[in-house]
C-alpha positions in Angstrom: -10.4 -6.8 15.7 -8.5 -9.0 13.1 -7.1 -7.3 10.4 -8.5 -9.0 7.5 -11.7 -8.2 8.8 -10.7 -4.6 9.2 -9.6 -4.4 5.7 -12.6 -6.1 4.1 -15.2 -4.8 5.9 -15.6 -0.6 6.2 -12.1 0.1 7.3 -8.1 -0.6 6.2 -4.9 -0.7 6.6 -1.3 -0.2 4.8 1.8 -0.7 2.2 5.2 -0.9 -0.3 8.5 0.7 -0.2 8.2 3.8 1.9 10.3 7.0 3.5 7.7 8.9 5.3 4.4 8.9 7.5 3.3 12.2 6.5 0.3 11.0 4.5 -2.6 11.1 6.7 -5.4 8.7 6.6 -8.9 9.8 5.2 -12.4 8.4 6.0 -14.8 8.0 3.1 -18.3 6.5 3.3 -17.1 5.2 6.9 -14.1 3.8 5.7 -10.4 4.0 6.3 -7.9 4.7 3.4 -4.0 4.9 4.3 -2.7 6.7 1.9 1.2 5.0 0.7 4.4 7.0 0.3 6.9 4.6 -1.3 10.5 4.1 -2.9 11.0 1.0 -4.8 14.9 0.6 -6.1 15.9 -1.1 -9.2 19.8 -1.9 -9.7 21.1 -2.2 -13.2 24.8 -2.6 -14.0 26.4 0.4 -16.4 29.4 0.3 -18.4 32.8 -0.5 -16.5 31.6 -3.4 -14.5 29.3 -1.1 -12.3 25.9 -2.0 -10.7 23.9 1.7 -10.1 20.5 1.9 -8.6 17.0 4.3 -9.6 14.1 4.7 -7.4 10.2 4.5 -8.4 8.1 6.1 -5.6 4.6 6.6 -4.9 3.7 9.8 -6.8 5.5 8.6 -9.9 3.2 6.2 -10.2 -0.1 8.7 -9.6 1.8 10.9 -12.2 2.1 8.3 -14.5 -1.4 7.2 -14.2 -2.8 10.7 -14.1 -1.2 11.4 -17.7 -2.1 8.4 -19.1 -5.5 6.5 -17.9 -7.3 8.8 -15.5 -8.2 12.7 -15.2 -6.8 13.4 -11.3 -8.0 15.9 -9.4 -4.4 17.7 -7.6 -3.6 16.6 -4.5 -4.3 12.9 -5.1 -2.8 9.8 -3.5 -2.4 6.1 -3.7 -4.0 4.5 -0.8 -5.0 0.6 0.8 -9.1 0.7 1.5 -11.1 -1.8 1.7 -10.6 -5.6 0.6 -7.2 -4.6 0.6 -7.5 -3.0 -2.7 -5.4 -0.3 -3.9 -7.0 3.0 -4.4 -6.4 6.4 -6.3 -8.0 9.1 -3.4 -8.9 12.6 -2.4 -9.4 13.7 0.7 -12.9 13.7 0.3 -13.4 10.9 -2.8 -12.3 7.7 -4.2 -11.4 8.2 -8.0 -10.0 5.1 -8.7 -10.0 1.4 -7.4 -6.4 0.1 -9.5 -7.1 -3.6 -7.9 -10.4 -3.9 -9.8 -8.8 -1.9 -13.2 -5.8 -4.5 -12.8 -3.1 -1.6 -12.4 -2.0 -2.6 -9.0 -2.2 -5.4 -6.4 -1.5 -6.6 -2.4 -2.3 -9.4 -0.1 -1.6 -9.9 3.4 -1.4 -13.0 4.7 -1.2 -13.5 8.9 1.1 -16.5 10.1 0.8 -15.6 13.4 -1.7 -13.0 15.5 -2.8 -11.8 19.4 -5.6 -9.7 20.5 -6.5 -8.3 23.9 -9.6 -6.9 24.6 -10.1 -4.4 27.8 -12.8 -4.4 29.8 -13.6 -0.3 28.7 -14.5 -2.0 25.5 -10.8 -0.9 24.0 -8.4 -3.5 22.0 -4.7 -3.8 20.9 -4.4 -6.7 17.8 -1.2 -7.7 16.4 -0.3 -10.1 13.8 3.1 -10.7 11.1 2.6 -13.0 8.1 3.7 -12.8 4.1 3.0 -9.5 1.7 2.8 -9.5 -2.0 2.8 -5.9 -4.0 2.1 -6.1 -7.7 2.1 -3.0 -10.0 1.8 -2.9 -13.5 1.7 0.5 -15.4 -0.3 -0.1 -18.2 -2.2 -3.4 -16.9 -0.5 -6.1 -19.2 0.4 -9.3 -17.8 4.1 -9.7 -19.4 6.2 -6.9 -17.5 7.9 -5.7 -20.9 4.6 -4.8 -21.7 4.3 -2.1 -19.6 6.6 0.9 -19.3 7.2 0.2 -15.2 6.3 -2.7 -13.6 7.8 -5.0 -10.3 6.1 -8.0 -7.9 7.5 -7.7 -4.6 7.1 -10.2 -1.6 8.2 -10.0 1.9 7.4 -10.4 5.5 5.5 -7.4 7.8 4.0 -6.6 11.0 0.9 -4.9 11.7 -1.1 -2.9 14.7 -4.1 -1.7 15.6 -5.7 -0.2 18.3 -9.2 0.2 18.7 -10.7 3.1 21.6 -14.1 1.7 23.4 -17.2 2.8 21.6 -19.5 6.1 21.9 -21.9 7.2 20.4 -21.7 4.5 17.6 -18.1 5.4 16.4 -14.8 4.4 17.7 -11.3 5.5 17.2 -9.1 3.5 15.2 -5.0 3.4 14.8 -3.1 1.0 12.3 0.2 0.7 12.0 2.5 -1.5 9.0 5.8 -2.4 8.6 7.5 -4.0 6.1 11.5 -4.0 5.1 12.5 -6.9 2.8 10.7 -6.3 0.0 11.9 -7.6 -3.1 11.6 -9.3 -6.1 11.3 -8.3 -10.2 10.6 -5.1 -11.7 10.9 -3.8 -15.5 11.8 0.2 -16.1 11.4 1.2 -19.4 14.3 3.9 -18.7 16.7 1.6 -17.8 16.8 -1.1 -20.0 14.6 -4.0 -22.1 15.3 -6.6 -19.5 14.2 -6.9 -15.9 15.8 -6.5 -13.3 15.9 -7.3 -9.8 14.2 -4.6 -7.3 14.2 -4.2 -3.4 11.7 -2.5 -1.0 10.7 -1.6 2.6 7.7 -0.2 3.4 5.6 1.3 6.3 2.8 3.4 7.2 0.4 4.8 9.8 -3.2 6.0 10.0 -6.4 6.8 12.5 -9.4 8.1 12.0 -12.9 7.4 13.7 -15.0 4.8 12.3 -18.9 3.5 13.1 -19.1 0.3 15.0 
């Protein structure tokens, strides 16, 4: 099962700069969210000739939007769902869609993919291509205008497996990986210039889906 078609239709995959895979995927309305834990770094150069580095993860991000644009219920995450969107999610709801409120962005694009298909009905699919991550704070198009704000591009893999069907469901596994992220950022608490910012990401997630 391609991935684009996973991601656009009632299920999804992964992404940005990432430590952990202790966030666990949850299924809403029959569809996969993977929620993202993430560290993006931006290096800056301090007094005495010296380049230093600060980190921007994942739940500064949901704090950030939970005090300013949105009421969030505790225990909320930033997630991928479907169309590749990025999400604000519960385990149980979908608060936010940050794609369609122009807060966040991704795109995968697959240069190169395999897929073998079992005769049990089960699959393995694997592709690599290009990623792009956008995120801007406060949804302004020049990144001074927002308080934190980076575009990111980089190569990843991706894999999913796929268990035969019964009953009408399945069980699906995805698995990203990405670890040369990088490109522009803007941090308010730095400075009022931006500044170059790296990334690596990965992430991990099943759940059981209908066919």
């Amino acid at each position: 099962m391609k991935l684009t078609k996973t991601l656009m239709c009632a299920s999804a995959a992964a992404l940005m700069a990432i430590v952990s895979n202790e966030a666990q995927a949850v299924v809403i309305n029959n569809s996969l969210y993977v929620p993202l834990n993430f560290k993006g770094t931006f290096a800056y150069v301090v007094a005495g000739g010296k380049i230093k580095t600060a980190t921007f993860t994942s739940k500064q991000i949901v704090n950030y939007l939970g005090a300013n644009y949105y009421t969030l219920p505790a225990g909320t995450q930033l997630a991928v769902g479907p169309g590749q969107d990025l999400y604000l999610v519960t385990k149980t709801a979908v608060i936010a869609d940050l794609t369609l409120d122009g807060y966040a962005s991704m795109s995968m694009n697959d240069l190169i993919d395999t897929e073998v298909n079992n005769s049990n009905g089960s699959y393995k699919y694997l592709e690599a291509g290009n990623t792009e991550f956008v995120f801007t704070s406060d949804d302004a198009e020049a990144f001074l205008d927002n308080e934190y704000a980076f575009a990111l591009t980089g190569t990843y893999s991706y894999t999913e497996n796929g268990s035969a069907v019964k009953s009408g469901y399945y069980n699906q596994s995805s698995s990203f990986n990405t670890k040369n992220l990088s490109g522009e950022g803007y941090n308010y608490k730095i400075t009022e210039s931006e500044l170059p910012v790296s990334g690596s990401a990965s992430g991990s997630a099943s759940g059981k889906l209908p066919d």
